[in-house]
C-alpha positions in Angstrom: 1.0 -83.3 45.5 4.8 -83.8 44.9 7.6 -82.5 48.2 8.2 -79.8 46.2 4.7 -78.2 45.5 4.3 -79.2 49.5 7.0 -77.0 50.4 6.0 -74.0 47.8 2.7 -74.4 49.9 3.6 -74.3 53.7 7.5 -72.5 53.5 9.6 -71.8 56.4 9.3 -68.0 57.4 11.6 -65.5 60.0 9.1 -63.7 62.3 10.9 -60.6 62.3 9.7 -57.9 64.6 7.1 -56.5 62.5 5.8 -60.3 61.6 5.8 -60.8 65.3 3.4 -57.6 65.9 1.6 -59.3 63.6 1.5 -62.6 65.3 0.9 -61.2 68.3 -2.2 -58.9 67.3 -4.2 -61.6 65.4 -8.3 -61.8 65.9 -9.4 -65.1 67.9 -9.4 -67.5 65.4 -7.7 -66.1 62.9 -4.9 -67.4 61.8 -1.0 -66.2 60.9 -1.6 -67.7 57.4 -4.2 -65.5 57.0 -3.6 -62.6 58.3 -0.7 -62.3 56.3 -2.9 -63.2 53.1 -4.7 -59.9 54.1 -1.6 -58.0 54.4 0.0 -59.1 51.5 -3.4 -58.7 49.0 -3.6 -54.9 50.9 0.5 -54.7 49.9 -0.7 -55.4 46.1 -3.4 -53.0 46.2 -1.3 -50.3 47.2 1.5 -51.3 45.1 -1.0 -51.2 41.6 -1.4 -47.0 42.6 2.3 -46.8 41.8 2.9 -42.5 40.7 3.4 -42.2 36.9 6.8 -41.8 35.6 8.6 -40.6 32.8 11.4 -42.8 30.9 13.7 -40.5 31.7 12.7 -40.3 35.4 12.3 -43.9 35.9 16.0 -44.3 34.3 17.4 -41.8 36.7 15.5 -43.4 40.0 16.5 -47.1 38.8 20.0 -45.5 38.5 19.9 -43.9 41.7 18.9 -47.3 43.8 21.1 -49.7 41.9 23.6 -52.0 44.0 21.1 -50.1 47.0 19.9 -52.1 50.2 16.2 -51.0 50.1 15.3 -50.3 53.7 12.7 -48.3 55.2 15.1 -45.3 55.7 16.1 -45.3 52.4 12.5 -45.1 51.4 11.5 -42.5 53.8 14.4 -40.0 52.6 14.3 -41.1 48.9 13.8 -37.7 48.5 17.0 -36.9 49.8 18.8 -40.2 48.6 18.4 -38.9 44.7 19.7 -35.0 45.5 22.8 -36.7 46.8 23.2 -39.0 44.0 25.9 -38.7 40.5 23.5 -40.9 38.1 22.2 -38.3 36.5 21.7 -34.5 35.5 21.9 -32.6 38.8 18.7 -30.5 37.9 16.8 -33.2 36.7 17.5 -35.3 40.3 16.3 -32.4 42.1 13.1 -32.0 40.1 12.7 -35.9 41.0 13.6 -35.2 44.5 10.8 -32.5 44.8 8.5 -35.0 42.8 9.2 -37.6 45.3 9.0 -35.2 48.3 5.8 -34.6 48.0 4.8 -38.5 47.7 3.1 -40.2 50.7 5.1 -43.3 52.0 3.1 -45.6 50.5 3.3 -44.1 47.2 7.1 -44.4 47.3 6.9 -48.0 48.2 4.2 -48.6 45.4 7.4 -46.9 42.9 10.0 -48.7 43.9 8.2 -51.7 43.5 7.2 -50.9 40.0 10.9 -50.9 39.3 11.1 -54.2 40.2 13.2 -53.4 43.4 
């Protein structure tokens, strides 16, 4: 195996805080490597369940979070992030916003994703 398929293999990663919840909670045995295999193959799942979206909808969204830092505040008041936004109609931003509103967390993740964000 060539030095550069090695390092594809084992890379260097920041334990932020969550990653070091994670650390710190793992099952005797287990380890980091694979817990985060779990996590990231539960991540995929959720992200396939992405809510349908129209052309138009998806244009105005992908508008809305361009040039955007995607945090999880920003995800938690997407709602509110596309009623304050100019890329679009006004009436058609709301009718996103109340789309979006009534999406779960993980739903919003799993549509942001699906715009490649």
């Amino acid at each position: 195996m060539s030095d550069t398929n090695r390092n594809k293999k084992r890379p260097s990663i920041y334990l932020s805080p969550p990653l070091e919840r994670v650390a710190d909670n793992l099952r005797d045995g287990q380890s980091l490597s694979a817990r985060l295999a779990e996590i990231a193959e539960r991540y995929q799942l959720a992200c396939s369940q992405a809510p349908a979206l129209a052309d138009d909808e998806r244009q105005l969204l992908g508008n809305t979070l361009s040039g955007s830092y995607i945090e999880p505040l920003l995800i938690k008041h997407l709602d509110a992030e596309l009623e304050d936004s100019d890329a679009g109609d006004p009436s058609a931003l709301r009718d996103l916003a109340a789309r979006v509103r009534s999406m779960s967390y993980a739903q919003r993740v799993a549509l942001i994703e699906s715009l490649g964000f």
